[in-house]
C-alpha positions as CSV (number, residue, x, y, z in Angstrom):
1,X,122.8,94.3,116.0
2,X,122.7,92.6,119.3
3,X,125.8,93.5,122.0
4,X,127.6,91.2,123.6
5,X,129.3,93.7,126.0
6,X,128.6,96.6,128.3
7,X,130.7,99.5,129.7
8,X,131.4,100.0,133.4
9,X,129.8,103.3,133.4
10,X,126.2,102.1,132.5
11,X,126.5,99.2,135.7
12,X,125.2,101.5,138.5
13,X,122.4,102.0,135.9
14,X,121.4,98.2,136.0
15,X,122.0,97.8,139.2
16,X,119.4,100.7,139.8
17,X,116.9,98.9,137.5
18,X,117.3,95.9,139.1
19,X,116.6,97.2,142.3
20,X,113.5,98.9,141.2
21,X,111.8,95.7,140.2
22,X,112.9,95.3,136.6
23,X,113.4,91.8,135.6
24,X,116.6,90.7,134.2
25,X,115.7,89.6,131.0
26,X,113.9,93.3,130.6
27,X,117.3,95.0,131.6
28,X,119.2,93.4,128.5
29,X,116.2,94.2,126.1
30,X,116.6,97.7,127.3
31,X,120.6,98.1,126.5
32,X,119.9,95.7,123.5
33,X,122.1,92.7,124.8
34,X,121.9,89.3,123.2
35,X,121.4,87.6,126.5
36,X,120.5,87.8,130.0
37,X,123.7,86.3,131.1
38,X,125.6,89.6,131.0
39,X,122.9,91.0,133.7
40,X,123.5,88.4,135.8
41,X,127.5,88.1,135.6
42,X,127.3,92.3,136.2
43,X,124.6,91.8,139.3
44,X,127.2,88.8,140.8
45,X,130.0,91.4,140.2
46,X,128.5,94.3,142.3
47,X,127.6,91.6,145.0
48,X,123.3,92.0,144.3
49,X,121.4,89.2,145.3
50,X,119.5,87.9,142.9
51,X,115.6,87.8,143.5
52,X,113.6,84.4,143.5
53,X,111.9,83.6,139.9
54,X,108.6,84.7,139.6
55,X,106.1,82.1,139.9
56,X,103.7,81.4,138.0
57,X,99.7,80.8,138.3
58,X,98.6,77.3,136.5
59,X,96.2,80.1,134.7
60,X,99.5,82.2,133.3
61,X,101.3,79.0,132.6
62,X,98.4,77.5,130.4
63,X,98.6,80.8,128.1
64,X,102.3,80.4,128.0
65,X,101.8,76.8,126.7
66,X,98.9,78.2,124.4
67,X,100.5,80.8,123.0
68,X,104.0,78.5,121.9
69,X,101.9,75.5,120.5
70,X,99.7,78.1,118.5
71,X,103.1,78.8,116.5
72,X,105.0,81.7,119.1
73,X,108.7,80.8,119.4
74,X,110.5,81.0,122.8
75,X,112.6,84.7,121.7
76,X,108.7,85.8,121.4
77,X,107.1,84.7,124.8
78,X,110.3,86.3,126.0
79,X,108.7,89.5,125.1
80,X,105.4,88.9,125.3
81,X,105.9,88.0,129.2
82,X,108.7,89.3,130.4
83,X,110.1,85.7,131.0
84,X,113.7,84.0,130.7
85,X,114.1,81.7,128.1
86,X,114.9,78.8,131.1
87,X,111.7,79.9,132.4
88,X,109.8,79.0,129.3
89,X,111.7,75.6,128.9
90,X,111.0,74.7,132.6
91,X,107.0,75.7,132.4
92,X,107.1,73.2,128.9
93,X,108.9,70.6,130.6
94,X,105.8,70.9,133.5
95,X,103.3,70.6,131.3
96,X,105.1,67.7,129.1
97,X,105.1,70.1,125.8
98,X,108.5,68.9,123.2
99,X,110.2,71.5,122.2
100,X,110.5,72.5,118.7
101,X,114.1,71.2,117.4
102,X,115.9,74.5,115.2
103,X,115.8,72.8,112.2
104,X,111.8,72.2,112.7
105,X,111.5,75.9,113.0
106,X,113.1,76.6,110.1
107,X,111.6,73.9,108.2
108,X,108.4,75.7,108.8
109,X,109.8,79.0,108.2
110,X,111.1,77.7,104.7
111,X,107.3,76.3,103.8
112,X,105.7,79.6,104.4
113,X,108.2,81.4,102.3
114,X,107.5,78.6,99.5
115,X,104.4,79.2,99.6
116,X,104.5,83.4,99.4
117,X,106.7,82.0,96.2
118,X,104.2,80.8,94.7
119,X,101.1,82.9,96.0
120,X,103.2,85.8,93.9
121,X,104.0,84.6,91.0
122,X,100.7,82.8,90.3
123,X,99.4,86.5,90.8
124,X,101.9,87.9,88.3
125,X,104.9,88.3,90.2
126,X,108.2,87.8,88.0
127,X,111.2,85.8,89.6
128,X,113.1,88.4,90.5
129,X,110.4,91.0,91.7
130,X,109.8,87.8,94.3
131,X,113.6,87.6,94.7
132,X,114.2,91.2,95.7
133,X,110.6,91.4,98.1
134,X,111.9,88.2,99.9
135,X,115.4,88.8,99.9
136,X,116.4,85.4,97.7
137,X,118.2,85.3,94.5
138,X,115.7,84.9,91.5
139,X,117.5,81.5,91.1
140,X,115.9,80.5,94.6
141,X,112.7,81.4,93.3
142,X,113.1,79.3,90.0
143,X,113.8,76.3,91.5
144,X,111.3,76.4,94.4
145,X,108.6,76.6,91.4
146,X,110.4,73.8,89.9
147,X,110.3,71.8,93.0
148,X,106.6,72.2,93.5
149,X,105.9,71.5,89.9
150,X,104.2,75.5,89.3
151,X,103.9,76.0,85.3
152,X,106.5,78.2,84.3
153,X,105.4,81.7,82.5
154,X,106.8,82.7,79.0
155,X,109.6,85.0,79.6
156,X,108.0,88.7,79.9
157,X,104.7,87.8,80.0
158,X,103.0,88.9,83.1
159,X,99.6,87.8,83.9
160,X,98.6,90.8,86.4
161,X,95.7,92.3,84.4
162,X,95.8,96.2,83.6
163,X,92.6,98.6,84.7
164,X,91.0,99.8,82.2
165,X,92.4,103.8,83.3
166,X,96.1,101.6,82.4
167,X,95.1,100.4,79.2
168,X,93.8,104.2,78.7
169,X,97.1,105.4,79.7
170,X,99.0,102.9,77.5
171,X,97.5,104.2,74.7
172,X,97.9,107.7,75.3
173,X,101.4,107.6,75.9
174,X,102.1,105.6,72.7
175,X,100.2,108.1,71.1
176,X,101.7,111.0,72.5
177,X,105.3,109.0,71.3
178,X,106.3,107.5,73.9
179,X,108.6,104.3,73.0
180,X,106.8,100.9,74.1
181,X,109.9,100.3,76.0
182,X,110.0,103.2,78.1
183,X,106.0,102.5,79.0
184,X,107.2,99.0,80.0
185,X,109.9,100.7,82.7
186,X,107.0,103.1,83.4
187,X,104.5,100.2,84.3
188,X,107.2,97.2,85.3
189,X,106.0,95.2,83.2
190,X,108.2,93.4,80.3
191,X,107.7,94.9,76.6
192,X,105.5,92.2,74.9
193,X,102.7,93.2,77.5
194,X,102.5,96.3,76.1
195,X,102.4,94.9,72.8
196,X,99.4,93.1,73.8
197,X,97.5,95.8,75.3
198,X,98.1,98.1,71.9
199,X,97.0,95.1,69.7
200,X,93.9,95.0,72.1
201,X,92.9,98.1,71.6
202,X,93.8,98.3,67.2
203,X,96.4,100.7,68.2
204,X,97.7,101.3,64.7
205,X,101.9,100.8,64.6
206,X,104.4,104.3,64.4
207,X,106.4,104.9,61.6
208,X,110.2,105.6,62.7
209,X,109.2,109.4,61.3
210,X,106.2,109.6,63.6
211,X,108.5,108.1,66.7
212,X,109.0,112.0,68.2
213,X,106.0,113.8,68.0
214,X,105.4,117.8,67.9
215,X,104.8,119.1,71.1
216,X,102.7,122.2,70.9
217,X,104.7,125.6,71.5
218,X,103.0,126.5,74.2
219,X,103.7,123.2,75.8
220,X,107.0,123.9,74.8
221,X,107.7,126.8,76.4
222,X,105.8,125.7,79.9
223,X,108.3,122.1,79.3
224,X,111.4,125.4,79.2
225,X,109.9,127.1,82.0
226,X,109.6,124.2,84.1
227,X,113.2,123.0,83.8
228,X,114.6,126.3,84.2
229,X,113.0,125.8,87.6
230,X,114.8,122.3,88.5
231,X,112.3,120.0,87.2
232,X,113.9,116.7,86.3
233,X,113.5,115.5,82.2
234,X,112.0,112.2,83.9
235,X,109.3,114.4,85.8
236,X,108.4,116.4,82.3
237,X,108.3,113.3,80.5
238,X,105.7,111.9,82.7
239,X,103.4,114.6,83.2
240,X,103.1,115.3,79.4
241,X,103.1,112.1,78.2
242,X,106.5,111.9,76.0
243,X,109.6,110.3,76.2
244,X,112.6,111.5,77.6
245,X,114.2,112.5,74.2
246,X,111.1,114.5,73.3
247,X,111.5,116.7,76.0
248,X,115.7,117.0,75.1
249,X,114.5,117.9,71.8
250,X,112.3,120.5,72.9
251,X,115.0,122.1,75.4
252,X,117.3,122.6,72.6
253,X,114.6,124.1,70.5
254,X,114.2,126.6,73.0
255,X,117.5,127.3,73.3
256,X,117.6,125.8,77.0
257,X,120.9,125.0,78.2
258,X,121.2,121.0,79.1
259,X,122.4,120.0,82.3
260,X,125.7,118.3,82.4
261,X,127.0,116.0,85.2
262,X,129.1,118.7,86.7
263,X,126.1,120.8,87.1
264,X,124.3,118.2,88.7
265,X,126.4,117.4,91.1
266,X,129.4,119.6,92.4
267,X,131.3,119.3,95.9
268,X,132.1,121.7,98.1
269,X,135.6,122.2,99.4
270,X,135.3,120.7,102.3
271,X,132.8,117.4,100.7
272,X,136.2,116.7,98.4
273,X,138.6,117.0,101.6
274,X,136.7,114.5,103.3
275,X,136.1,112.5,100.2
276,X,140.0,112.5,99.6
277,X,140.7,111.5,103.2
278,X,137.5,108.8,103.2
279,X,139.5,107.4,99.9
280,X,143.1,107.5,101.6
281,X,141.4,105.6,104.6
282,X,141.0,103.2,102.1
283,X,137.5,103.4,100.8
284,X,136.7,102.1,97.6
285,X,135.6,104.7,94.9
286,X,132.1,102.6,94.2
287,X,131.1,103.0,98.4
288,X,132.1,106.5,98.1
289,X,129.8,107.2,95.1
290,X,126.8,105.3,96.7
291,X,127.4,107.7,100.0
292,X,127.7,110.8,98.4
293,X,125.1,109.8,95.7
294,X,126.6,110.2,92.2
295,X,128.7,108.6,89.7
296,X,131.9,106.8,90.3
297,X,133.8,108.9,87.2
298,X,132.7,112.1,89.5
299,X,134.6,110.7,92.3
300,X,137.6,109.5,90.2
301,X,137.6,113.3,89.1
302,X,137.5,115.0,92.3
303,X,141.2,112.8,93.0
304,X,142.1,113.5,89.8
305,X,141.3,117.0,90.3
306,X,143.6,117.0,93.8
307,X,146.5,114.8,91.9
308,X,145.3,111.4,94.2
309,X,146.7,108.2,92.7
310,X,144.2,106.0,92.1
311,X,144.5,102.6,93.4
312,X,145.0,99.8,91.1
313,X,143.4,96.1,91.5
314,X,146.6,95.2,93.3
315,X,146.4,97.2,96.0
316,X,142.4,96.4,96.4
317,X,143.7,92.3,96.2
318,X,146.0,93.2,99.2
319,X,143.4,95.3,100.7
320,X,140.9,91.9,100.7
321,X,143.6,89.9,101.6
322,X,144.3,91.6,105.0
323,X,140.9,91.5,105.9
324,X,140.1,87.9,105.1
325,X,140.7,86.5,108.7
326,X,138.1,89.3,110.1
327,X,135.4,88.0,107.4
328,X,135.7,84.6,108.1
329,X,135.8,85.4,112.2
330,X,132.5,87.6,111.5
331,X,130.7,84.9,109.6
332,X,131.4,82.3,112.0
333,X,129.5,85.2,114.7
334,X,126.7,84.3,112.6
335,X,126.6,87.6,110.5
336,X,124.9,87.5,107.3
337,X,127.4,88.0,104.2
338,X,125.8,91.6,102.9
339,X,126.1,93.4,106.2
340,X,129.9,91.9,106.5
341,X,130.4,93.3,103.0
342,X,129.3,96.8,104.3
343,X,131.1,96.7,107.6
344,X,134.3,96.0,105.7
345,X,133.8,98.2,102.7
346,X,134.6,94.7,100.4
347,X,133.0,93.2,97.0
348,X,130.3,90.9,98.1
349,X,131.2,88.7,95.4
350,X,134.7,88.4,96.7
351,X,133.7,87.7,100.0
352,X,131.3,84.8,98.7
353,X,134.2,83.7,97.1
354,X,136.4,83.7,99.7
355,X,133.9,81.4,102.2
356,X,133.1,79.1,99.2
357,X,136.9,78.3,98.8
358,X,137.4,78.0,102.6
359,X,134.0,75.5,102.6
360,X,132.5,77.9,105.3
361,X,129.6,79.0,103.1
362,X,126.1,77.6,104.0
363,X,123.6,76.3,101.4
């Protein structure tokens, strides 16, 4: 994030800079300021005089002219030549180039995300595979398609064709008694796929008695051996080919001791200290399991473990309520709703919520 501020201390520093033939524009890249402006206001402050601006050779000004009517917006040429952004306006204005309006730029921007749209889901791409890659809802990408008139797919049918070393795995796993639906999670791909490729092939149906398939015992005991030693059940499932409940099964049989919850995660003394003072502070049970990465029942047992009332969803209304001014100030800044929803520690939901009913929220 861009600052908008800068402490006394680091003034003598741009001063120094300044004076050592830096431009302006270069200082506030360097301490990651939003403008030049600040520079400035700090050089006026200290009493610097502030040097000529740079001219320009009709040569430099052409590729400056080039290079924004080729597609390069004026935060880019910035970079690209160390140049205000008045500086950029003024050389345009010379040469009788119209600047691009904000709403032509993002016009633009909003055509060449359409078309990634549909460039991904004519290659296979499901709505909300596009959704989460672009960072849209799948909604967004549903009614782009149905702006442009794209053929819709039939729901779980993906058209991204499988190698033939898939379709060779596919079978194998089925074979070896892996549930189609678990081969669909393993490949992304929705269940009737799967389906497909089997029929394909004349891969002959299970019975429900041939669902969980014998495992030779000296698989068996290298499947023991191997979780003994901290391999995950998701790991052995893959490299032998079985589901997840195969391997369970065979754990028991050799009278390998499951792993629980608790032994998967547990907390040192000083972890639940600062989890129980994170949650006091008031942070919510769901960010504190995301941070410490587990569950939110292990959290809730930790403070039930130390005798910590847990909050009710009064107290988290209240809690939303007092922040409410701060989102909408934050939002108005220009900050995008998820990162406000982290900074605060508040349901995103809620806080879409909140601008909708205050008619702040942008379509």
């Amino acid at each position: 994030m861009l600052e908008r501020k800068i402490s006394k201390e680091k003034h003598p520093l741009i001063i120094r800079l300044y004076e050592q033939g830096l431009s302006k524009a270069e200082i506030a890249r360097q301490f990651n300021l939003d403008s030049d402006s600040i520079i400035k206001k700090i050089l006026k402050e200290n009493n610097i005089k502030s040097r000529g601006q740079k001219k320009y050779s009709e040569e430099e000004e052409i590729k400056i002219v080039k290079a924004y009517q080729d597609g390069c917006d004026t935060v880019k040429l910035t970079e690209m030549f160390d140049i205000s952004i008045q500086t950029v306006r003024n050389i345009m204005k010379r040469h009788n180039v119209r600047m691009r309006a904000a709403s032509e730029i993002k016009r633009n921007e909003s055509l060449k995300h359409d078309k990634e749209m549909i460039r991904m889901y004519q290659e296979g791409y499901s709505s909300v595979e596009i959704g989460k890659t672009l960072g849209v809802s799948y909604t967004t990408v549903l009614s782009v398609l149905k702006e442009r008139r794209i053929k819709k797919r039939k729901s779980g049918k993906k058209t991204i064709p499988f190698t033939w070393k898939d379709k060779d795995k596919i079978i194998t796993q089925y074979k070896n008694g892996m549930s189609v639906l678990n081969i669909s999670k393993f490949f992304k791909v929705g269940r009737e796929r799967i389906e497909e490729v089997l029929k394909e092939n004349h891969t002959p149906k299970r019975d429900i008695t041939e669902y969980n398939r014998k495992v030779p015992k000296e698989q068996e005991k290298k499947i023991a051996k191997l979780y003994t030693e901290k391999v995950p059940v998701k790991e052995l499932a893959e490299k032998y080919m079985v589901d997840t409940t195969t391997v369970r099964k065979v754990l028991r049989r050799q009278n390998v001791k499951l792993k629980t919850i608790k032994d998967l995660r547990k907390f040192t003394e000083k972890e639940e200290k600062e989890i129980i003072k994170e949650y006091k502070k008031g942070i919510t049970i769901d960010t504190l399991s995301k941070r410490y990465s587990c569950q939110k029942r292990t959290i809730t047992s930790v403070l039930k473990r130390n005798n910590i009332t847990i909050r009710n969803i009064q107290y988290q209304k209240k809690q939303f309520q007092a922040k409410e001014d701060e989102i909408i100030n934050l939002y108005k800044q220009g900050i995008r709703t998820r990162k406000i929803a982290v900074m605060l520690d508040v349901s995103y939901n809620k806080l879409l919520e909140l601008l909708k009913n205050k008619n702040l929220l942008k379509k």
